[in-house]
N, C-alpha and C positions, 0 to 999 in steps of 0.2 A: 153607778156601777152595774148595776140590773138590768138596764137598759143597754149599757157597750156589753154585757157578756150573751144579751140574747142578740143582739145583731152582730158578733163574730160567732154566736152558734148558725145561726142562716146562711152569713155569709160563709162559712165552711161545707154548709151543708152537714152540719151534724145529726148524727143519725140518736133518738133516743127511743126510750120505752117508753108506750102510752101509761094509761092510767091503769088499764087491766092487768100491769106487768109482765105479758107475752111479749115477745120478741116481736118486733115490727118493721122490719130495717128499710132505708131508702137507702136505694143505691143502684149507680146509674149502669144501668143494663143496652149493651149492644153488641159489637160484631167487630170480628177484624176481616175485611177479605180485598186488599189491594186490587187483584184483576177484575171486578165489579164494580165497586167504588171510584176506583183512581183509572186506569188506561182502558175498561172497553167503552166503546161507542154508546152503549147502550147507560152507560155508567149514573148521570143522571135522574133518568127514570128506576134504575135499581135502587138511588138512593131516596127518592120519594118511597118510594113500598117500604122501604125499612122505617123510616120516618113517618109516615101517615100509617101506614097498614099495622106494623108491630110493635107502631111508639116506642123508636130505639131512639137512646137519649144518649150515646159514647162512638167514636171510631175510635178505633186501633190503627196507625196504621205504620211499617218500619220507611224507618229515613236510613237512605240506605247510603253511607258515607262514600262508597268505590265510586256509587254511581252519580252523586251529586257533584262528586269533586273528582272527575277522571283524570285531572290534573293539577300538579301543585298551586294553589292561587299565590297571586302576590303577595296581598292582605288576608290573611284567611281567616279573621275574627272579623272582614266587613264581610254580613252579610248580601253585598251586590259586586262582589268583587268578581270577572267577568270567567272566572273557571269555573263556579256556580250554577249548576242548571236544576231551578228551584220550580219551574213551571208549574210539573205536575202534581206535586204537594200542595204549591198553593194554594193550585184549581181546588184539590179535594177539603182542605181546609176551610176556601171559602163554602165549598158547596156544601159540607157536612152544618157548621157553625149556622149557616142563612136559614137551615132545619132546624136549629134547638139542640144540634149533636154538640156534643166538648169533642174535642179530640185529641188523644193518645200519640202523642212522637215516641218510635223507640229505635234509639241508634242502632245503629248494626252495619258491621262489613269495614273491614279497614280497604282503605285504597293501596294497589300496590306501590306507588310511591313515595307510602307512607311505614312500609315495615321492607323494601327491598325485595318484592314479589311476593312473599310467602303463601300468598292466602289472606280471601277475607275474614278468614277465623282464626287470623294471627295477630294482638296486637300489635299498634304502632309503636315504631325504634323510638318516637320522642311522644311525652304522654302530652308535650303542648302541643302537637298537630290535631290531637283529640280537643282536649281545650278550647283552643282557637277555633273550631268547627262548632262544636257546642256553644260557645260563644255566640256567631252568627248564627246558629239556625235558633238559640234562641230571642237574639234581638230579632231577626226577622219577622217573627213571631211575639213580637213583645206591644204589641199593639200599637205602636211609635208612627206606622207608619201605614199613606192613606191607600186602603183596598185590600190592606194585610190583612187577617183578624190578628186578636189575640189568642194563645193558648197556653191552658193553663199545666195542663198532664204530659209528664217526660218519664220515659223509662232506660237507660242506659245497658245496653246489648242486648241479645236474646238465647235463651235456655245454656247458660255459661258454664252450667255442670255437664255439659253435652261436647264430648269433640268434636265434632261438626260444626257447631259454633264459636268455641272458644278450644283453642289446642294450643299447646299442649297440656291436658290433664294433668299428668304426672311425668317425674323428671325418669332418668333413665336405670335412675334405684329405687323406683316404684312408690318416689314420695309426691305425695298431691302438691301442684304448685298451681292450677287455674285458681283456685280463692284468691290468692296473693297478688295474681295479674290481674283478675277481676276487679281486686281492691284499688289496682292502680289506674285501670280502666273508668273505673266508676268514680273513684275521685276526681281524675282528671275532668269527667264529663261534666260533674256535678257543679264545681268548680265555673266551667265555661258557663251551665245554665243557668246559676245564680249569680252570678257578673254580670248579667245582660236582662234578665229578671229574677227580682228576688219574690215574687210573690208566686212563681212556679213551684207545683208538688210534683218532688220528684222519686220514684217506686226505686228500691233497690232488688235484686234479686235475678227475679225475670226467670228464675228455674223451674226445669222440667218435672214432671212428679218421678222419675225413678231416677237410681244409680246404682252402681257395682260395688263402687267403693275398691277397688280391686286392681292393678295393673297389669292383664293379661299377654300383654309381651306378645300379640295373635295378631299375625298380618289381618288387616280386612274387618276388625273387630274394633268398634268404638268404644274410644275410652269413653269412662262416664266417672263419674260420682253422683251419691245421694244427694238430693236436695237439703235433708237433713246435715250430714255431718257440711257439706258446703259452705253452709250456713253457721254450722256453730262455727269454722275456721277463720269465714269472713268476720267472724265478732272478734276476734282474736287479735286482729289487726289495729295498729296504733298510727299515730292518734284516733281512735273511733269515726267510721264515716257515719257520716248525717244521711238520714234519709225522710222522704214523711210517710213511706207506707212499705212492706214488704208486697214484691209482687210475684204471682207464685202460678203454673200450670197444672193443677190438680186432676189433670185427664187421669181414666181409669187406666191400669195397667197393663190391659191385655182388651182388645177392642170392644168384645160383648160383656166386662167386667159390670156389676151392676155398680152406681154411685157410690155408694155406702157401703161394699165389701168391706173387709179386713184384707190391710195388704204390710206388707215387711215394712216395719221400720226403721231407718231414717229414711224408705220412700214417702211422700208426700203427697193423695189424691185427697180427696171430699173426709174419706173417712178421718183420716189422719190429721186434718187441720187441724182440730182443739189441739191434740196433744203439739202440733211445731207450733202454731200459738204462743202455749204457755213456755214452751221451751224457746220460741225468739224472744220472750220478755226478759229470761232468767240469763242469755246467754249475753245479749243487748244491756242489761241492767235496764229496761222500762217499763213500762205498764201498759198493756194494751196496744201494742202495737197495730195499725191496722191492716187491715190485707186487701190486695187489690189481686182479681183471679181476672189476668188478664189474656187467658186463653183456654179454651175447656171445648170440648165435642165431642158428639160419636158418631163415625161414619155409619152407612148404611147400603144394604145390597139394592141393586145386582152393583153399582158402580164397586164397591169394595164387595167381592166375594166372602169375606170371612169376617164382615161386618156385622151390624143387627137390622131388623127391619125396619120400614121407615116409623111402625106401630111403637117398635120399642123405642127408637130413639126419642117417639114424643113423649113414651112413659118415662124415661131419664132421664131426659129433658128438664121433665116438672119434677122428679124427686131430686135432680142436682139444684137448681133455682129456688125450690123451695129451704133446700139444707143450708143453701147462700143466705138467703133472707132471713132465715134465724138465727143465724151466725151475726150478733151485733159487731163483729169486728170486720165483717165484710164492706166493703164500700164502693167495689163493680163489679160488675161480672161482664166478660166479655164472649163471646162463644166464635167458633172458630169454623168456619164460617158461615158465610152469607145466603151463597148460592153457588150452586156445584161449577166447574168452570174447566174447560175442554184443556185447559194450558195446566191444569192441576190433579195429579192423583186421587186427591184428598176430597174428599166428599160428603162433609159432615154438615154441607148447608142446609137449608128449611126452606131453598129450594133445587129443584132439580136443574141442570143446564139449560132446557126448553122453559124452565121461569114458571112450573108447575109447583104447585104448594102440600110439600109435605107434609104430616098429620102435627110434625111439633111447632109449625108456622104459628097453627091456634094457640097453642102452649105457650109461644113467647107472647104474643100479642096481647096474651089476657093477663099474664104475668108482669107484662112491663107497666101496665096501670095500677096493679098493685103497690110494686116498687121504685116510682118512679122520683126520681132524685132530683126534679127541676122542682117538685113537690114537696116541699119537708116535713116533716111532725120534730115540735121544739116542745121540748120540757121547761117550765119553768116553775119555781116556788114565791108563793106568794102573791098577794096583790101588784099588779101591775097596771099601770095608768097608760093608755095609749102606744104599745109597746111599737115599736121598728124593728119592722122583717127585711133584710136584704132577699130578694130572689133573683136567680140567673134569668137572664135577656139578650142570650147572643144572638137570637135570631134576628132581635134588633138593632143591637151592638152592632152586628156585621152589617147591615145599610146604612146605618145612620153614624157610627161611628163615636167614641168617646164622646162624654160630655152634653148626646142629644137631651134635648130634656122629652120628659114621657110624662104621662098623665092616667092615670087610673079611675076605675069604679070599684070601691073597695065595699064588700059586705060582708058581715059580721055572722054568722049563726050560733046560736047556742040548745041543743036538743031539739034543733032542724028548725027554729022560730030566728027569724032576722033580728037582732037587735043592735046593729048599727051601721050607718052607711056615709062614706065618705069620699071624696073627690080625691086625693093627693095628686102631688106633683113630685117628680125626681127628675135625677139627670142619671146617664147610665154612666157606669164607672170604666176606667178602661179593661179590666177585668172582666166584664159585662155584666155585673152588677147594679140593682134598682131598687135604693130603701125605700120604703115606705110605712108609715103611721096610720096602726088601725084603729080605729072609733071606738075602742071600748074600756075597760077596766074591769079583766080578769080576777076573776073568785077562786078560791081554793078548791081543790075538789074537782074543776070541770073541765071540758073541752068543749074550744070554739073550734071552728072550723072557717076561714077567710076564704073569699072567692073574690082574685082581681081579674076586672076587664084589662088591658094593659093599650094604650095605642099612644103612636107619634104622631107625628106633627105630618107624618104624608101617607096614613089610612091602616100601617100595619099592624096587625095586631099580637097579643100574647094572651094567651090565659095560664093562670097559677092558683093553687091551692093549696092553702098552707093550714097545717093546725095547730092548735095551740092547746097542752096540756098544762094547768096550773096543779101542780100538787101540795 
């Protein structure tokens, strides 16, 4: 029993507290930014610097349903069904994954038809066209098949408290009806991504940090609601949707806001997590629910006038990332974006358009060695004999594919003295997963610290560092 609960703690990536009882969190820190990553030219080498330079270990990135399906498919839960134009996804999946990235799917945009024009911020007339897409993009994605990766992180719509995404907010007697559609939205999705993989984690939520709560009746004026009350309404719903993480935008409220303000409640930024926290537990009926901040930034001038400097950005930077990381219920942090980009307003990258390095570049880069989530620190109690750690190896995963087998140089330390060393062998899982058996036998009280060589069978390599706290 000791042994299966520490190797579905690694294999989750469970995050715990060392021996010192500070807050420690691992958790996988990166970026969302589509026009760098996925369609420019340059795309590639941007995703190297993120990868090598800032040790970003997550992409974000939306699957955008209008644009993948601009046409009804015949089969629309086979993922190769010929209305499908899955290219450029793929591309950045493989290319993100061959890096050691996970990557982030998150639906968005109905086709128009699929709701009779209205908009891609209208759901679809039938929730199985949702489904049946969910479906295929997650078999396609289900590691089944050869040159695909697999992936594990799904999030369904994006900022659904926001008319602009999701409309209509409220009905025409000013009662909120987006949770309700949401509800039906995200089940359906859920639905299709667990029929085609059940070992996908998939974020509910996906809301903005502010709302109105209010229906203003005011041409030109976005409806919205709280992230908060959103949230309590979405709990309200029967039978209860399943989810494994809330995922939430805790940008600050007003562009030069500092992290940790004080802002109105049921808004939701940095300051305000504990409290929606404890209140998704109470409203959910569970414990601990985890949270996934799957988009966070601050612009900076000249490109945004009424932004902060690029000085400040790096000093909020490091007090939002650090506020994450002692947040044990955090589990990514995503930042929004990458690198500033001539086709986007929004300018909250770490680096500039010309691919010069802002001051918060250093900030992530030192940060993400910190935090890094391919890395884990496990708690366990008690003596243990030879324990089995799963660690993530998609970088391997994705060349070599399910099944390769891998080989390791496994060592041991304990208060920086080597004391055991061993060879193993695995096979990677289609998950991209690689157990292996460390050489020792854990004492109460201590921390070891493992360091694996990791290589296959045609030169490449991995390295991992895992700890191990016995209490």
């Amino acid at each position: 029993m000791r042994f299966g609960r520490l190797l579905l703690l690694c294999s989750l990536l469970a995050i715990v507290l060392p021996a010192t009882g500070q807050a420690a969190v691992r958790m996988y820190l990166g970026f969302q930014d589509d026009p760098s990553f996925r369609w420019r030219d340059d795309r590639t080498t941007v995703l190297d610097t993120a990868a090598n330079d800032v040790d970003a270990q997550i992409v974000r990135t939306t699957v955008y349903w209008s644009r993948i399906a601009m046409r009804r498919p015949g089969n629309a839960a086979n993922p190769f069904d010929s209305a499908y134009q899955f290219n450029d996804l793929d591309e950045l999946v493989r290319n993100a994954e061959i890096r050691g990235m996970q990557v982030m799917l998150t639906i968005w945009g109905t086709p128009s038809w699929a709701n009779g024009g209205k908009g891609q911020n209208y759901a679809p007339t039938r929730m199985t066209d949702l489904t049946n897409f969910a479906r295929a993009l997650a078999r396609r994605y289900s590691g089944l098949f050869p040159g695909i990766p697999y992936v594990r992180y799904y999030t369904v719509w994006n900022e659904s408290n926001l008319g602009l995404f999701l409309s209509p907010q409220y009905d025409s007697a000013g009662k909120p009806v987006a949770p309700f559609t949401y509800a039906k939205l995200y089940r359906a999705a859920y639905t299709g991504i667990k029929l085609s993989n059940p070992t996908a984690l998939v974020g509910i939520g996906e809301t903005s940090a502010r709302g109105r709560d209010v229906f203003l009746h005011a041409q030109g004026v976005q409806e919205t609601e709280s992230p908060g009350k959103f949230a309590q309404l979405l709990s309200t719903v029967r039978p209860r949707l399943k989810f494994d993480a809330w995922s939430q935008h805790p940008y600050p409220t007003d562009l030069t806001q500092r992290p940790l303000a004080a802002v109105r409640w049921p808004n939701v930024t940095l300051a305000q997590l504990p409290r929606f926290e404890q209140s998704l537990d109470r409203w959910w009926g569970r414990k601990n629910i985890p949270i996934w901040i799957t988009e966070y930034g601050y612009q900076t001038k000249p490109g945004q006038p009424k932004g902060v400097t690029p000085a400040q950005q790096a000093l909020y930077a490091k007090q939002a990332l650090t506020a994450a990381r002692n947040d044990p219920r955090v589990q990514m942090f995503i930042w929004f974006i990458f690198r500033d980009d001539p086709t986007s307003s929004w300018v909250s990258g770490l680096l500039t358009q010309r691919g010069v390095r802002k001051p918060s570049f250093a900030v992530f880069a030192n940060m993400a060695k910190l935090v890094d989530g391919r890395n884990p620190i496990i708690t366990i109690k008690g003596s243990v004999s030879n324990p089995v750690v799963a660690v993530p190896l998609l970088e391997l995963r994705t060349r070599d594919g399910a099944g390769a087998v891998v080989g390791a140089t496994a060592r041991v330390y304990l208060n920086g003295q080597l004391v055991g060393v061993s060879q193993p062998q695995s096979t990677i899982a289609n998950g991209g997963f690689a157990s292996f058996q460390l050489p020792i036998v854990t004492q109460s009280n201590q921390t070891y610290v493992a360091t694996l060589d990791i290589g296959d069978a045609n030169g490449n390599r991995a390295f991992r560092t895992i700890t191990l706290v016995d209490q």
